[in-house]
C-alpha positions as CSV (number, residue, x, y, z in Angstrom):
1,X,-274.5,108.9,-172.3
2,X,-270.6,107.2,-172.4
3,X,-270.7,103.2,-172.4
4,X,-268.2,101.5,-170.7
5,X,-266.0,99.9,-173.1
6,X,-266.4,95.8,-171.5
7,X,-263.9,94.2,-174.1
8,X,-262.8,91.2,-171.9
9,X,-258.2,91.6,-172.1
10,X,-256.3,89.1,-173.6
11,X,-254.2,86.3,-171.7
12,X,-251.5,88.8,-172.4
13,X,-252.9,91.7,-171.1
14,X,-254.4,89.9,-167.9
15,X,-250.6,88.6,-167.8
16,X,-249.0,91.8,-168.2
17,X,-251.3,93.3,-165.4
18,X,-250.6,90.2,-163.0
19,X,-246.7,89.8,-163.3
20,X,-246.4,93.6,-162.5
21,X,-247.5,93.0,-159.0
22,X,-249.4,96.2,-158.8
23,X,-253.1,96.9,-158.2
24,X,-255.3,94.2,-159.5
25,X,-252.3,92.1,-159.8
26,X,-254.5,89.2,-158.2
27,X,-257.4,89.4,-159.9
28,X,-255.8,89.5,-163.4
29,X,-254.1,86.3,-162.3
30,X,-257.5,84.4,-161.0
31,X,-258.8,85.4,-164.2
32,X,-256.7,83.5,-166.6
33,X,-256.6,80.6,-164.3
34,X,-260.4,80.5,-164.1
35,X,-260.3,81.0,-168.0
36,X,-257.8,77.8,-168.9
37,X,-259.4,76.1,-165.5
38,X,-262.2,73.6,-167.4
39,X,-259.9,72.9,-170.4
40,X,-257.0,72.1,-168.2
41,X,-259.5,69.7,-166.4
42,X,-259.9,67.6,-169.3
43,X,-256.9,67.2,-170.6
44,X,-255.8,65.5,-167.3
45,X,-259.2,63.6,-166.7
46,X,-258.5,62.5,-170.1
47,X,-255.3,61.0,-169.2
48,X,-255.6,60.1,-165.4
49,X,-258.3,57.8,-164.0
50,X,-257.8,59.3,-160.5
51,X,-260.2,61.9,-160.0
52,X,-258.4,63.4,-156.4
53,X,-255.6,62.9,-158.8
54,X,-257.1,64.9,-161.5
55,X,-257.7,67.8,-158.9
56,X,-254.2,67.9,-158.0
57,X,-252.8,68.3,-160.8
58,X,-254.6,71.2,-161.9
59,X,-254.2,72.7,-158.7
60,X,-250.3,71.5,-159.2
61,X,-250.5,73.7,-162.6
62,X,-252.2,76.9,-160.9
63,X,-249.5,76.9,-157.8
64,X,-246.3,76.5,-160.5
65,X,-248.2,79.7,-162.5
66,X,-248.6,81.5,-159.3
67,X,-245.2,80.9,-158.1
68,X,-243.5,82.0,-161.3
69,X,-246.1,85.1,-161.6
70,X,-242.9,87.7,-161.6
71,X,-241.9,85.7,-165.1
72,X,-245.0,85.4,-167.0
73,X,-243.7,85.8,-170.3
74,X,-244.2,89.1,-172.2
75,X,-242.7,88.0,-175.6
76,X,-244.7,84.5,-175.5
77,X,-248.1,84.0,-175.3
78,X,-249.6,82.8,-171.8
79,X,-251.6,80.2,-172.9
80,X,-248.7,77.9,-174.4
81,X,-246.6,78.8,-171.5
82,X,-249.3,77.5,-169.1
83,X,-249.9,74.7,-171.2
84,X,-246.3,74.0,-170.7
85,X,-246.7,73.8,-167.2
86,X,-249.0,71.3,-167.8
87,X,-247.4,69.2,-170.2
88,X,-243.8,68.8,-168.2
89,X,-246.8,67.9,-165.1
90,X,-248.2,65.2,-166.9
91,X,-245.0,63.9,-167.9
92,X,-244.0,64.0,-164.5
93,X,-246.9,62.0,-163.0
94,X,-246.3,59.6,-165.7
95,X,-242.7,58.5,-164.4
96,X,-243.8,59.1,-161.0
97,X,-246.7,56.9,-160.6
98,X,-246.6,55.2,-164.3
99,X,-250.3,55.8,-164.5
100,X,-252.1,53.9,-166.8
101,X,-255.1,55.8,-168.6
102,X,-258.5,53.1,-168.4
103,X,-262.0,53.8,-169.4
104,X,-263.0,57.4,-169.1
105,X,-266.8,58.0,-168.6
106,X,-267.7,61.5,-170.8
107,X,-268.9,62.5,-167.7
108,X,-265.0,62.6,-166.3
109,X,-264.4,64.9,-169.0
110,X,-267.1,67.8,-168.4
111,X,-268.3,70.0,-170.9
112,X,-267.3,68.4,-173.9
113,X,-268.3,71.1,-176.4
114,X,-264.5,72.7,-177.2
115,X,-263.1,69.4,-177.9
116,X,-263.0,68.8,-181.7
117,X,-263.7,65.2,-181.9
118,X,-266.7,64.4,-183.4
119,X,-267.4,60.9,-181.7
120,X,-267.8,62.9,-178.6
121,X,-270.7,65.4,-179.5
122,X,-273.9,63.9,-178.4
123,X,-277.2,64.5,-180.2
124,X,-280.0,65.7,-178.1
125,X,-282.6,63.3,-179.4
126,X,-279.3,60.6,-178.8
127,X,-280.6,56.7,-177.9
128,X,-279.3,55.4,-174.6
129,X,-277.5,52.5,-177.1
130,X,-276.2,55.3,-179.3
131,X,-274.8,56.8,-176.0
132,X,-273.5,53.8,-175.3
133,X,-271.5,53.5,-178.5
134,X,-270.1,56.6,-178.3
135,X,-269.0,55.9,-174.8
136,X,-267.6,52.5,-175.8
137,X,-265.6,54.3,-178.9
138,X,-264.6,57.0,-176.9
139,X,-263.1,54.6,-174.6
140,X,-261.1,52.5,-177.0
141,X,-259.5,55.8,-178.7
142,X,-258.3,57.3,-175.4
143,X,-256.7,53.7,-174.5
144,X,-255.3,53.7,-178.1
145,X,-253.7,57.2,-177.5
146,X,-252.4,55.8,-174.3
147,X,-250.2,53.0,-176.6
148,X,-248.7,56.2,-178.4
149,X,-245.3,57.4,-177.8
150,X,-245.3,60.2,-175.7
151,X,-243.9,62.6,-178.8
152,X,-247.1,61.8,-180.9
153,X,-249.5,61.3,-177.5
154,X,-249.0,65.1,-176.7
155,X,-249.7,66.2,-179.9
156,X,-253.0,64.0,-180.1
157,X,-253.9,65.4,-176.3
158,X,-252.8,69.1,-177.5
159,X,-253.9,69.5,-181.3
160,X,-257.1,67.2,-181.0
161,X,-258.7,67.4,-178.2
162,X,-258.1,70.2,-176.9
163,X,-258.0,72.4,-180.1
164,X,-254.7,74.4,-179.8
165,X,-253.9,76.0,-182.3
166,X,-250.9,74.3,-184.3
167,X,-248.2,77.4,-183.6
168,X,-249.0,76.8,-179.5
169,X,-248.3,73.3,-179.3
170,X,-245.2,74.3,-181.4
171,X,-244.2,76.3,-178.9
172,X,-245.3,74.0,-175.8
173,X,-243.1,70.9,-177.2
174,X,-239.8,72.8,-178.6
175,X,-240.6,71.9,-182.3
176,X,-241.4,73.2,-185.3
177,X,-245.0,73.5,-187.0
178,X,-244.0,71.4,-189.9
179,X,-242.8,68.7,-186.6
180,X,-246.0,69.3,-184.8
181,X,-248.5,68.2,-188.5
182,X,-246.2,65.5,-189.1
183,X,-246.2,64.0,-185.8
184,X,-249.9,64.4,-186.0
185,X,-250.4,62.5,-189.3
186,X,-247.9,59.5,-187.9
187,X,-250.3,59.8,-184.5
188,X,-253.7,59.5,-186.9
189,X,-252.0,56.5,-188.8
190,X,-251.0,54.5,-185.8
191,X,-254.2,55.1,-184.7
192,X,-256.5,54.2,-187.8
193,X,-254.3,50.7,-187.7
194,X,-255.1,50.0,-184.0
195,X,-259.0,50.9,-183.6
196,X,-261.9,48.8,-185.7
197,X,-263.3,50.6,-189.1
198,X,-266.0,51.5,-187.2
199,X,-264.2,54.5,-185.0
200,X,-262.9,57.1,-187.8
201,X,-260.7,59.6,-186.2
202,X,-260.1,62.8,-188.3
203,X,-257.7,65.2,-188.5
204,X,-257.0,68.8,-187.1
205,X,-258.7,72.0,-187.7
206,X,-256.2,73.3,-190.0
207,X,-254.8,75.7,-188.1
């Protein structure tokens, strides 16, 4: 008997199938937007206290992608072109409404499991007190990211914790890859100097 051949497409195929408007046109689209919805999430709950806020936003990112569906890009990868969406969005609340990032419960943040920081990855067996901590720490780094200049800030938000690959956020802020590492060292130093010994951030993946 023939099996079905279930390899899930790539942003790029899905992309390709959406921008051409044809059968399925809809569904391709849903399906990246479902795929990018969670991390999108967090990186705004990361940065905005607002929860309603938090919402709209992503919902702000989805409209722009389904708006400019006829120019998803086909010599680009989606991902960094969606994450560019999101970036310039950011920004734009920023100027806007010069929010001010506070304490961020994990909770805020969902499923924390993608993000590569180890401070956030809870132990099963993990003490209410040890919970606490990690809270606590987790706080002061994302108000320390918030002291950052917005050039080294993105890179934290992009590279850190949300794991792009190094050649995306090249591509979502304009710069090189050789910009992207040595913003991301400056951003590590500025924050070693600000936070107590006792919150070690580490760097990227190596990617």
């Amino acid at each position: 008997m023939q099996t079905m051949d279930v390899t899930p497409q790539t942003d790029e195929e899905l992309a390709a199938r959406s921008a051409d408007s044809g059968p399925g046109a809809d569904e391709a689209l849903g399906e990246l937007l479902t795929r990018h919805g969670r991390r999108l999430h967090r990186f705004f709950a990361m940065q905005f206290r607002d929860g309603e806020l938090v919402r709209d936003l992503v919902q702000g990112v989805f409209e722009r992608a389904i708006q400019a569906r006829g120019r998803l890009p086909r010599d680009q990868g989606f991902r960094p072109w969606l994450w560019t969406i999101a970036i310039n969005l950011a920004h734009n609340t920023r100027r806007q409404q010069r929010v001010r990032q506070g304490a961020v419960s994990l909770d805020a943040t969902g499923d924390s499991s993608e993000i590569p920081l180890r401070d956030r990855i809870a132990s099963p067996a993990e003490s209410p007190r040890g919970r606490a901590i990690r809270s606590e720490r987790t706080a002061l780094l994302l108000r320390a990211v918030e002291e950052l200049p917005s050039s080294l800030r993105d890179v934290i938000h992009l590279k850190h914790f949300q794991g792009l690959p190094c050649s995306d956020v090249a591509v979502i802020l304009g710069v090189s890859e050789g910009t992207v590492w040595s913003r991301m060292h400056r951003a590590l130093d500025r924050l070693r100097a600000m936070l107590s010994d006792d919150l070690r951030v580490e760097g990227g993946d190596g990617e």
